[in-house]
C-alpha positions in Angstrom: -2.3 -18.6 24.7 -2.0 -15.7 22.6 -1.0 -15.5 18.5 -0.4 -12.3 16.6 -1.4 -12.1 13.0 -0.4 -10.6 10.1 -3.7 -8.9 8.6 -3.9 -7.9 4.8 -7.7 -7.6 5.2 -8.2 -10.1 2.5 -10.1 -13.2 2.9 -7.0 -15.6 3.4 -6.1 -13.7 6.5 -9.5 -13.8 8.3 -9.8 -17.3 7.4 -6.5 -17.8 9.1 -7.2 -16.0 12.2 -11.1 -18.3 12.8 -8.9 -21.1 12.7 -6.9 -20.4 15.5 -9.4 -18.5 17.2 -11.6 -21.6 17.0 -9.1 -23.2 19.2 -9.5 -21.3 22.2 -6.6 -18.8 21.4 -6.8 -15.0 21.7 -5.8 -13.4 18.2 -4.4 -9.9 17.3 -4.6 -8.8 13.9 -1.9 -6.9 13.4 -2.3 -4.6 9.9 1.4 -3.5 9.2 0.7 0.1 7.1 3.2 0.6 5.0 1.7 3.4 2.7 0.7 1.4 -0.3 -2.7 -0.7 1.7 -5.4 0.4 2.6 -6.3 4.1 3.6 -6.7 5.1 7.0 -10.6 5.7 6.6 -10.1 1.8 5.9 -9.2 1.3 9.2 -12.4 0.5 10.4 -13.4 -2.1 7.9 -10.8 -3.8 9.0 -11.8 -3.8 12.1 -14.5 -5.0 11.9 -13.5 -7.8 9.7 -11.1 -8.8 12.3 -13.7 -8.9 15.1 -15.8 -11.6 12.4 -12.6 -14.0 12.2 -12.9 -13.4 16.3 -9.6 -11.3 16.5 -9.3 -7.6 17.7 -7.3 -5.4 15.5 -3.7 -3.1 15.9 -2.5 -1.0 13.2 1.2 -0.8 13.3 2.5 2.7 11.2 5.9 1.3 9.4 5.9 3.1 6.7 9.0 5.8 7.0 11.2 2.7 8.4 9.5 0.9 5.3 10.9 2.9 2.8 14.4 2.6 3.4 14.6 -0.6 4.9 12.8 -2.6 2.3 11.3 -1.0 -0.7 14.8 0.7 -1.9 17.0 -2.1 -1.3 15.5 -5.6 -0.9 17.8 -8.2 -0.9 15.6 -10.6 -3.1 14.2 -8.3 -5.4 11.5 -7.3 -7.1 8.0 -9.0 -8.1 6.8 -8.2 -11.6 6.2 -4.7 -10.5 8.0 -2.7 -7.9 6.9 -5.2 -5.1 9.7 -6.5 -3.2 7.5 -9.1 -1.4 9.9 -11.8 0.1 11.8 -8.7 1.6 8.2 -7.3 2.6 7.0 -10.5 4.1 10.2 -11.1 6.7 10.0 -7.6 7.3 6.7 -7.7 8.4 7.3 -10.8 10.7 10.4 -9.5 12.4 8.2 -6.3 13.5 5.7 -9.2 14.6 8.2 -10.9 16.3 9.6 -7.9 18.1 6.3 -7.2 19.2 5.6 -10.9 21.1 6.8 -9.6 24.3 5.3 -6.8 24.6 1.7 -7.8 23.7 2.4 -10.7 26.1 1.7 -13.2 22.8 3.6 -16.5 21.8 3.7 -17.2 18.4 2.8 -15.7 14.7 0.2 -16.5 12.1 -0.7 -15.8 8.1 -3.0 -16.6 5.9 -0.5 -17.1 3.4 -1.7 -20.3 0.8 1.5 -22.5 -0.9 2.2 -21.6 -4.5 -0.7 -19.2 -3.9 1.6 -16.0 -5.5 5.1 -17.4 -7.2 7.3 -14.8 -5.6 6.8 -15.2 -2.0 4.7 -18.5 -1.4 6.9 -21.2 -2.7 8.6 -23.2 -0.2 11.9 -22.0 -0.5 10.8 -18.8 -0.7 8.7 -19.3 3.0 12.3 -20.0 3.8 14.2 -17.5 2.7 11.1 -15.5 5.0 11.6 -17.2 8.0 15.7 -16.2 7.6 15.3 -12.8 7.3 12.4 -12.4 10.0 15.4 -14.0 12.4 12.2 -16.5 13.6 15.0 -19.0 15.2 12.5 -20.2 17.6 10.2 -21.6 15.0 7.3 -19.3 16.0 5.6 -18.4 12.5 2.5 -20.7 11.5 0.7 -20.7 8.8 -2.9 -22.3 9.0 -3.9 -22.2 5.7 -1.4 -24.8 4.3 0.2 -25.7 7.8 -0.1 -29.6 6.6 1.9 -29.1 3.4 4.4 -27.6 5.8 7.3 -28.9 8.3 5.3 -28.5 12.2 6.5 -25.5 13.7 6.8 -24.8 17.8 3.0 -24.1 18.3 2.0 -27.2 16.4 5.1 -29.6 18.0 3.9 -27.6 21.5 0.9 -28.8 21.3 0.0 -24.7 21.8 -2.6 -25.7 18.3 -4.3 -28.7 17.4 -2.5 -29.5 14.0 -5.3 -31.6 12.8 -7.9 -28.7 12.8 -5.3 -26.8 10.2 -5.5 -27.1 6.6 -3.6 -27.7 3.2 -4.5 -25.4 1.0 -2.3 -25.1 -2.0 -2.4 -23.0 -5.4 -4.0 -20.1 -6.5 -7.3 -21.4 -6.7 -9.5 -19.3 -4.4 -12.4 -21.5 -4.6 -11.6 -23.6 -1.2 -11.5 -20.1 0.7 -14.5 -18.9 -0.7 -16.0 -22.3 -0.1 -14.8 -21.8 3.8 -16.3 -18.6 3.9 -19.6 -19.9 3.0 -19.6 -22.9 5.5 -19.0 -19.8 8.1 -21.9 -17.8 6.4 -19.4 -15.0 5.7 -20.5 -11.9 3.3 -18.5 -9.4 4.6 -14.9 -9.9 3.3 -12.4 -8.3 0.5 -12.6 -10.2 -3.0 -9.4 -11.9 -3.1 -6.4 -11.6 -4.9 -6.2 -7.1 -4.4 -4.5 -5.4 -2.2 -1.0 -4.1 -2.4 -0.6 -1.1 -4.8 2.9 -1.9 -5.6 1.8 -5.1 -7.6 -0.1 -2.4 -9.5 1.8 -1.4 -13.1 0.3 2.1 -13.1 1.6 3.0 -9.7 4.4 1.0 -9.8 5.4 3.5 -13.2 4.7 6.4 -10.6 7.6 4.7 -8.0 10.3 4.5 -10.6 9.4 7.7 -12.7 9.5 9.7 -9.3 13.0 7.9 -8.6 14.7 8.6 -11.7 14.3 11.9 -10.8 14.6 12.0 -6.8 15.7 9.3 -4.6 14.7 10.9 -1.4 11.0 9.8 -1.2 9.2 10.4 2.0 5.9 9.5 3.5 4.0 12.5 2.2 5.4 11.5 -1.4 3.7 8.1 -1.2 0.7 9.9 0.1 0.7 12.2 -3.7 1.3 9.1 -5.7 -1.6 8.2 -4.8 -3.8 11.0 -5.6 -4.7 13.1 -8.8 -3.0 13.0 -12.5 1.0 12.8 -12.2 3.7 14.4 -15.2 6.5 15.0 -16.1 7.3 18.4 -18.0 9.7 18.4 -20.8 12.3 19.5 -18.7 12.0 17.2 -16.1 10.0 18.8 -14.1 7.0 17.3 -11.8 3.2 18.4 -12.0 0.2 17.2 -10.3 -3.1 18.1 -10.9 -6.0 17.2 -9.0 -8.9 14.8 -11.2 -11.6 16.0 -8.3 -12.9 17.6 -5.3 -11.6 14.4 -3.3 -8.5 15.3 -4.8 -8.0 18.7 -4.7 -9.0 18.1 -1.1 -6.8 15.7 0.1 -3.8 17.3 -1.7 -4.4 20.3 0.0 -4.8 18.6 3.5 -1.5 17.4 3.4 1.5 19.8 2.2 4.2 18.5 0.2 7.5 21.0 0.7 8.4 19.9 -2.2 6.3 21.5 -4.2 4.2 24.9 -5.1 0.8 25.0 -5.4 -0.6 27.0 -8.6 -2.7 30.0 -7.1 -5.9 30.8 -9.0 -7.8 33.6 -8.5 -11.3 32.7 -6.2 -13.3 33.1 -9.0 -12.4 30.4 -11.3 -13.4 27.0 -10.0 -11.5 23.9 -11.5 -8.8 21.5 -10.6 -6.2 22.6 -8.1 -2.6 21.8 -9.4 1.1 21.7 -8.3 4.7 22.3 -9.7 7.8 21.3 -8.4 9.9 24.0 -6.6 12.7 23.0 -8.7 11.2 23.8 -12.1 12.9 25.9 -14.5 11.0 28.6 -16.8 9.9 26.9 -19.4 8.6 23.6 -17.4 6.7 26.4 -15.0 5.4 28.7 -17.8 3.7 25.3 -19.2 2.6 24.2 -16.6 1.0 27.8 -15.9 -0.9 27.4 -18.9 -1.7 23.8 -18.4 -3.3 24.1 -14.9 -6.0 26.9 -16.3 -7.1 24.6 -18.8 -8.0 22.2 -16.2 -10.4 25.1 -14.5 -13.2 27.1 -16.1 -11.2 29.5 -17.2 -11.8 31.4 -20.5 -9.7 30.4 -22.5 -9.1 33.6 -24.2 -7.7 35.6 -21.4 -4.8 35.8 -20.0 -5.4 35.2 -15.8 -3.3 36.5 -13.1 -2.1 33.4 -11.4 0.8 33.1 -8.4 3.4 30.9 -7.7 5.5 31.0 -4.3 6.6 34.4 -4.8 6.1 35.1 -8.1 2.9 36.8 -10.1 2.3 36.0 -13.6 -0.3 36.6 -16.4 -1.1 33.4 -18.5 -3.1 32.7 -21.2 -4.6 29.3 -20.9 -4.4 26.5 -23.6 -7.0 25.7 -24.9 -7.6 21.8 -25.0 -6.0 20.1 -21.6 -5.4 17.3 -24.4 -2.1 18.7 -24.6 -1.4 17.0 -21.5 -1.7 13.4 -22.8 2.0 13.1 -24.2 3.4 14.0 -20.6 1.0 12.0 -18.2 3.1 9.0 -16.2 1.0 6.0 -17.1 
């Protein structure tokens, strides 16, 4: 007997997968990466929390399908922020499900909690789940709070031993943590974190970058994340890196969509960006801008490129100026 799991990497999750593991079952955390979890250097934390709740791990890359299919356009909404997470959650499982066959597994698990999170966890909500993963068959269990719950086929199957599940309920986190204990665990995310689109400050980011262009790809997701994000009095979009980490990881993956202000080698500071569509006045500012983000002196005018283009700029002198046009 085989199950799949849906892994967050939180402490509900690994919880879930001992239970079932307990029972003689081989478990596959499954982490769906969507873009707004963990980062890929994560990847191995994850791992090896997985191999501690006695599952192995497979990261399954859904983020472009992500995008369109549920982030834009989820039937049920939005959460408080920009987190669609009933259309998230049957998502999810109908990859899950899809995948059964193929890693020759029969049914699903969670570590979702009832009434644990009040978009996605109530029952009728757990429902409206099940409809849009398409789980006809009655193949998605959920340990954590399976005795608050209708048996599914792996319970009525006699495929788990119902009476070794639990009924965990609310959003109290100290029976987990309690669990945890018992099993001598230290090594596990604090709960309750997670998804950055339950995040208002990124969240702001999403809708600020979709006022102003609805065709976000991977590699846009991939800049939200990463150094100080405005928006120019024209409209226009800048990004400017808050450190080497930054500057770095900006660098390491190119965005078309933008131009990458060219200093000269020997002024050291942050590395910045304008969008290719900016007009003169957005650009000339954010020429300016970027140099008083470096080491500049701010009393000379530097020969700086963008794309094609050469110019001479005098910085500002006091980044301060940026405050009024940072997305926050």
């Amino acid at each position: 007997m085989k199950a799949l799991a849906l892994f967050s990497g939180g402490l509900d999750s690994m919880l879930a997968m001992k239970i079932i593991s307990e029972q003689g079952i081989e478990v596959v955390a499954l982490y769906m990466d969507t873009g707004f979890g963990v980062e890929p250097e994560k990847f191995e934390t994850l791992r090896r929390r997985a191999a501690i709740a006695g599952a192995s791990l497979k990261v399954v890359d859904i983020k472009s399908k992500y995008l369109q299919d549920v982030l834009f356009s989820p039937k049920f909404g939005y959460g408080k922020q920009f987190n669609p997470c009933i259309d998230c959650h049957g998502y999810m499982f109908r990859v899950a499900l899809n995948m059964l066959n193929d890693e020759n597994a029969n049914f699903i698990i969670t570590g979702e909690v009832l009434g644990q999170r009040p978009m996605s966890q109530r029952k009728e909500a757990l429902n409206q789940v099940r409809k849009l993963a398409d789980d006809e068959e009655d193949l998605i269990l959920r340990p954590m709070c399976a005795k608050l719950l209708e048996p599914t086929k792996p319970e009525r199957e006699g495929w788990v031993d119902r009476s070794k599940l639990l009924d965990f309920s609310g959003r109290d986190r100290k029976p987990q943590l309690a669990l945890a204990k018992s099993l001598n665990w230290q090594d596990f995310a604090t709960p309750g974190g997670g998804c950055l689109l339950t995040i208002e400050s990124f969240a702001v980011k999403i809708k600020d970058y979709l006022n102003y262009d609805k065709d976000m790809n991977d590699t846009d997701v991939a800049w939200l994340k990463l150094g100080r994000h405005l928006r120019l009095k024209n409209g226009s979009k800048m990004i400017i890196g808050r450190d080497e980490a930054d500057n770095n990881a900006l660098l390491a993956t190119p965005n078309p969509k933008f131009h990458q202000i060219k200093l000269p080698d020997n002024i050291v500071g942050a590395i910045s960006f304008i969008d290719k569509t900016a007009d003169r006045a957005d650009l000339e500012f954010a020429l300016r801008l970027a140099l008083a983000y470096t080491r500049a002196d701010k009393n000379k005018s530097v020969n700086v490129s963008v794309g094609d283009e050469n110019f001479s700029v005098l910085p500002f002198e006091n980044k301060a100026i940026a405050q009024e046009f940072l997305i926050k």
